[in-house]
N, C-alpha and C positions, 0 to 999 in steps of 0.2 A: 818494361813494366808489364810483363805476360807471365802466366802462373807456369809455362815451360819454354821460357829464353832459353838460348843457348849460346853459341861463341859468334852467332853471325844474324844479319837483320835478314828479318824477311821482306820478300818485294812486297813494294807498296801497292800498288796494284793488286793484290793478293789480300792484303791486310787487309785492304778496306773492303774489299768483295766479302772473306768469310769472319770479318765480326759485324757487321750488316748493320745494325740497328741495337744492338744489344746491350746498347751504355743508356739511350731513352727507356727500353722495356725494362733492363736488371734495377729502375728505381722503384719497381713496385715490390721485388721481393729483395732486398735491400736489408730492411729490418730481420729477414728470417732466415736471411745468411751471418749478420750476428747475429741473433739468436742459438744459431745453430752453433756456430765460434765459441759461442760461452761454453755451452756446453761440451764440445769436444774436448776446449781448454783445460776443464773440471775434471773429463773422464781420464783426459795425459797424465792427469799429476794425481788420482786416484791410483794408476798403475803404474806410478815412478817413472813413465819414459820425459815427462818435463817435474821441476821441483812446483812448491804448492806454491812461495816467492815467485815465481813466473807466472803460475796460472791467474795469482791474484793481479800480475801487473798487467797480464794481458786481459781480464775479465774488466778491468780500470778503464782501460781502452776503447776496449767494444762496449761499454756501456756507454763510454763519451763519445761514440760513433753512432750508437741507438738513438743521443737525445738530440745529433743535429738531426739524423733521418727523420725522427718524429718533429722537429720543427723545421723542416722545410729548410736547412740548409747544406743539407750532403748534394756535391753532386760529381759524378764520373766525367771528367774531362776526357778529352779525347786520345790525351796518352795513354789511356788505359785501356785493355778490351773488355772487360767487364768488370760488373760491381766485386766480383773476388780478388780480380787483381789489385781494383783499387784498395779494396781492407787490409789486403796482403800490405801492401806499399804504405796502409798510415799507421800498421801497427812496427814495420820495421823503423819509419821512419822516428818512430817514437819510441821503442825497446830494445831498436837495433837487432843482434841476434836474437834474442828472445823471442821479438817479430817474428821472424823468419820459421820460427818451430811451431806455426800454428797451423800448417799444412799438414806437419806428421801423421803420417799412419791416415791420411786419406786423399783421395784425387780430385781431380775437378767436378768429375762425372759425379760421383754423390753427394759433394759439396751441393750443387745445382739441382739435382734429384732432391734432397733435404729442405733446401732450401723453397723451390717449388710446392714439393709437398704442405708444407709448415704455410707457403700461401691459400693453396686450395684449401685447403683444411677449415683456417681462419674465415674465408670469402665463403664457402658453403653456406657456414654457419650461421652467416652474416644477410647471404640470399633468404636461406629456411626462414631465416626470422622475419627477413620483409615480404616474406612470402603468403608468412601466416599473419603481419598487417594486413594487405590485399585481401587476402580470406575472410577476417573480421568483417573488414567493410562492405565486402558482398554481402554477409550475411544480415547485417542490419539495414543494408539495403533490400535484401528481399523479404527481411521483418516489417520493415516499412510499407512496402509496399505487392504484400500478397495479395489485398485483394482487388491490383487491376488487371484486367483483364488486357491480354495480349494475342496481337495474332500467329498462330503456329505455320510456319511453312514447309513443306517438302517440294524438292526439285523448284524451289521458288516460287511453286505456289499457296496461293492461301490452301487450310489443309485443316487443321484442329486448335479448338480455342487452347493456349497457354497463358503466363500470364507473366509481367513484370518481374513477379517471384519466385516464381520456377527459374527463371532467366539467368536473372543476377546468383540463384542459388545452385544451379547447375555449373556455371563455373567456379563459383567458390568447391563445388563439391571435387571438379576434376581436379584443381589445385591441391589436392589432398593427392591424389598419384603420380603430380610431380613433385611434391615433399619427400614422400615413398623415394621416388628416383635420386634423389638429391641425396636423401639419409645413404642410402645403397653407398653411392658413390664415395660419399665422406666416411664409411666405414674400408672401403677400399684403400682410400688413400691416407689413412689414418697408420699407417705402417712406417718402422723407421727404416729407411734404405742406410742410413749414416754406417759407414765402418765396409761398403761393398768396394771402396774404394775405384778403381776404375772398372771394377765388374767381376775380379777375382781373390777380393778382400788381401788380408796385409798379415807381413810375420809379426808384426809387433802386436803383443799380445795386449791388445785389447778388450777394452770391456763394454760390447755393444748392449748391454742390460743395462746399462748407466747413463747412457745419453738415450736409448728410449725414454727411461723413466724420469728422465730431466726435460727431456721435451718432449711431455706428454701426450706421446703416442699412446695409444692402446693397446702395440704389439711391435714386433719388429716383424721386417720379411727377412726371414732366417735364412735363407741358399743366396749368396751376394749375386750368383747370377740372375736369378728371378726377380732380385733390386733392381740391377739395371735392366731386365724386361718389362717392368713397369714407366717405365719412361715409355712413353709413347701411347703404350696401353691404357696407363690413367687420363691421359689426354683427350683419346680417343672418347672413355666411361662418360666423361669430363661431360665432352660435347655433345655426349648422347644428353644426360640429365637436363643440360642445359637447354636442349635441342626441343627438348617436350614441353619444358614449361615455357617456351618461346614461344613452340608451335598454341598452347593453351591463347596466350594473351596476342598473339597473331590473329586468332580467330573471333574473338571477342571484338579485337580492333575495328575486323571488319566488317560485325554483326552492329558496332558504334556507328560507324560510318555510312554503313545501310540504311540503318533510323533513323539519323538523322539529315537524309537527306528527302526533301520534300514529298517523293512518290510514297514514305513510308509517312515520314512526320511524326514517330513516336515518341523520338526525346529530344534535346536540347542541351545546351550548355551557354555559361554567363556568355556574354559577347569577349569578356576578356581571356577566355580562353579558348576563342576561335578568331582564325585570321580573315583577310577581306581580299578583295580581287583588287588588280591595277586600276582596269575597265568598267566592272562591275557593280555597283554600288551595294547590291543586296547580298551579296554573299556573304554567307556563314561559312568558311571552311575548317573543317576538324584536322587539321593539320598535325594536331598534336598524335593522334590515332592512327592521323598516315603512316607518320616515322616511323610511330612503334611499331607496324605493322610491317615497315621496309625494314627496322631495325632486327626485328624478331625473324623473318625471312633469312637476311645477312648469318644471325647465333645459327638456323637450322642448318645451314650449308658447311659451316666449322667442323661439324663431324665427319663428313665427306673428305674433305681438305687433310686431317686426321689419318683418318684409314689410308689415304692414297698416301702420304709423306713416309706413313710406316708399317706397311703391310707386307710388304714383301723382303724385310733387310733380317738379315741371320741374328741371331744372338749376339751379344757383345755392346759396345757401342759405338753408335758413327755418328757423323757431324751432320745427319740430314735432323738428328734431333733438336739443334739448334732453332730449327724454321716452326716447330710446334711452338716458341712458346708467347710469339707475337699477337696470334690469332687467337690463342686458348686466354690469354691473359685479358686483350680487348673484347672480348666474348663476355668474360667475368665483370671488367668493369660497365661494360654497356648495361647487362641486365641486371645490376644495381640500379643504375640509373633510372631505366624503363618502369622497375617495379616499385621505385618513388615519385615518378611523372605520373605514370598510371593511377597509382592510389591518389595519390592529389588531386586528381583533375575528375576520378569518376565519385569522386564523395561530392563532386559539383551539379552531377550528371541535373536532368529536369525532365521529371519522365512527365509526359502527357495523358490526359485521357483518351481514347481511341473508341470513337462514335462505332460501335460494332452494329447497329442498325444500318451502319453505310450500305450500300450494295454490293459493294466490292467483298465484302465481307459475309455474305451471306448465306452462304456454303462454308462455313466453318462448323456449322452445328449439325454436316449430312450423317456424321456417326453416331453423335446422341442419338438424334431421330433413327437410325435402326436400333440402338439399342433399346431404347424405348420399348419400339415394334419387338424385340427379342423377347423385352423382359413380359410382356402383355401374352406370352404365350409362341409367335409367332417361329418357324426355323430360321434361323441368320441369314442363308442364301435368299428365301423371300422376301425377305425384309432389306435386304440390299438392294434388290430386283424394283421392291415398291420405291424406295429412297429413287435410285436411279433415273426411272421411266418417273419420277415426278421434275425431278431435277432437269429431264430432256422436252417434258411436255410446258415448262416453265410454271407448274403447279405446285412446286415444294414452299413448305413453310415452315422455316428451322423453328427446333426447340430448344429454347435456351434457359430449361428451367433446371437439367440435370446435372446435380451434381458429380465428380470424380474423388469420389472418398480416399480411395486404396492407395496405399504408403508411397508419398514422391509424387504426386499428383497433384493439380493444380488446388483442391482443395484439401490437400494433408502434405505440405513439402517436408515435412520430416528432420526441421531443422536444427533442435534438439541433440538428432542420430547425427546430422552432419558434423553438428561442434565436436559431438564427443568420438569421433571416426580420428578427426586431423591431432587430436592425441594422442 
């Protein structure tokens, strides 16, 4: 039950070492290897190498193979090495030779490249979209709440007033440049490798124009060798996109987790969506922002993982591409997941008011008060000099009556330009 049996068994020991894991991973792209099936089927008997009687009986097949996949009852047993063998195995079982001529005219390698692709593609578009959920909700969070006041810090310390609304709208803004990253990437992979066969395409005149434009690529990679150099490479793009917008909601995580822990005390969340300690009775812990924070850590390292599996192998293809596509795939499905826990949990968020009269807080306002001193006439360096020598002789007394007009600033966040940016 292997797409290249031959007259003799392979050792077992072997078998099970190099199909690894790949009957749990191939149930995710499952559907997009029929898919792809249908299509090749189509394109055989477009070009007479099968009659249209076969293509219909096998297009019969693979759709009654699609509707168990989409209700949860396909599944690869352990005699098979992967989800191709198995389709292989239930369309012969069912058409006999017929079966058998659904491999024609292509190999395993772009079977699984196609097949791959045709997930990425889907799963991008499926991120982008919960992406641009997450985005909305910043933004009516920082609609909500522009005008409270927040403290700004550098190197951790207190530094210049911000506010709630700059906060929450400064990520939604970054999230617009891993959209940017994400579109990038799904325009790369939006290419049909179908028809490179194992890398040096096939005599049987086919017609790779016709299962592009059946499985709605945007284009084909025309040189089948540069099909199969995308294997890896898009992997690699893959984990970058994904790597950024990790890296985005990694850092918010732990901008969550910072305020709301007591020394800051700026937001909150219901009790039911923070956990409690063994020992402890008071504890609030935002456990939920840990993960995501361990989670999103885990997506940045995938690209690393990536480069090193396939950075150095010649042209052609080899079996180290096999181990790309566990990590690339659990990458995909975690930050689904992340960017529907995320948005759920921070439309709960409880932002506080922050007593800016406190002390601690009282040098937030040392650059208004030069600028002040600027705008009165004064040059900048003296006017720093005075801030300064007031601030050391314990004689400063912040102003806090200035406002920050100019575009993106606490009082003009510009949010308007942001909606229409992430269009």
């Amino acid at each position: 039950m292997k797409l290249w049996k031959k007259q003799f068994d392979l050792d077992k020991a072997i078998e099970n070492f190099t199909v690894g894991n790949d009957r749990e991973i191939d149930i995710h792209i499952a559907k997009y290897d029929v898919i792809a099936s249908k299509a090749h089927a189509k394109m055989l008997a477009s070009v007479h190498i099968i009659s249209n009687e076969e293509a219909e009986n096998l297009i019969k097949e693979l759709n009654h193979l699609l509707l168990q996949i989409e209700n949860n009852q396909f599944n690869i047993e352990n005699d098979f090495e992967d989800v191709h063998s198995k389709i292989e195995y239930e369309l012969t079982k069912k058409l006999g030779d017929t079966g058998k001529k659904i491999h024609t005219a292509r190999s395993r390698n772009d079977q699984v490249l196609v097949a791959l692709q045709l997930y990425y593609k889907n799963e991008l578009q499926v991120i982008i979209k919960k992406v641009k959920t997450l985005f909305n909700t910043l933004i009516q969070l920082a609609e909500i709440h522009q005008e409270k006041l927040l403290p700004g810090y550098t190197h951790l310390q207190v530094a210049m007033p911000s506010s709630f609304g700059l906060w929450f709208s400064a990520y939604a803004e970054t999230l617009i440049d891993d959209v940017d990253l994400l579109k990038a990437t799904l325009k790369i992979v939006d290419q049909n490798p179908l028809g490179s066969a194992a890398g040096y395409g096939s005599s049987f005149p086919i017609d790779r124009g016709f299962t592009t434009k059946e499985l709605e690529f945007s284009t084909l990679k025309y040189n089948v060798v540069a099909a199969q150099m995308a294997r890896g490479k898009n992997e690699r793009i893959l984990a970058s996109s994904l790597g950024n917008l990790a890296n985005t909601l990694s850092k918010f995580s732990m901008d969550i987790c910072l305020y709301m822990s007591q020394n800051f005390g700026f937001i909150s969340f219901p009790d039911e969506l923070t956990t409690g300690s063994s020992i402890m009775p008071h504890k609030k812990n935002p456990d939920v922002f840990e993960l995501i924070r361990g989670k999103c850590n885990q997506i940045q390292a995938i690209q690393t993982e990536m480069l090193l599996i396939s950075n150095n192998l010649p042209s052609g293809y080899h079996r180290d591409f096999q181990l790309l596509k566990e990590n690339t795939i659990k990458a995909i499905e975690n930050t689904k997941t992340i960017l529907d826990i995320f948005n759920y949990s921070i439309q709960q968020i409880i932002v506080k008011d922050v007593n800016i009269n406190n002390e601690k807080y009282k040098y937030l306002f040392t650059v208004d008060n030069i600028n002040s001193l600027v705008t009165e006439g004064m040059p900048f360096r003296e006017a720093y000099l005075k801030i300064s020598n007031e601030v050391e002789n314990k004689t400063y007394s912040p102003d806090t009556s200035k406002k920050h007009t100019h575009i993106g600033s606490i009082d003009n966040l510009s949010l308007e330009e942001i909606k229409r940016k992430i269009e």
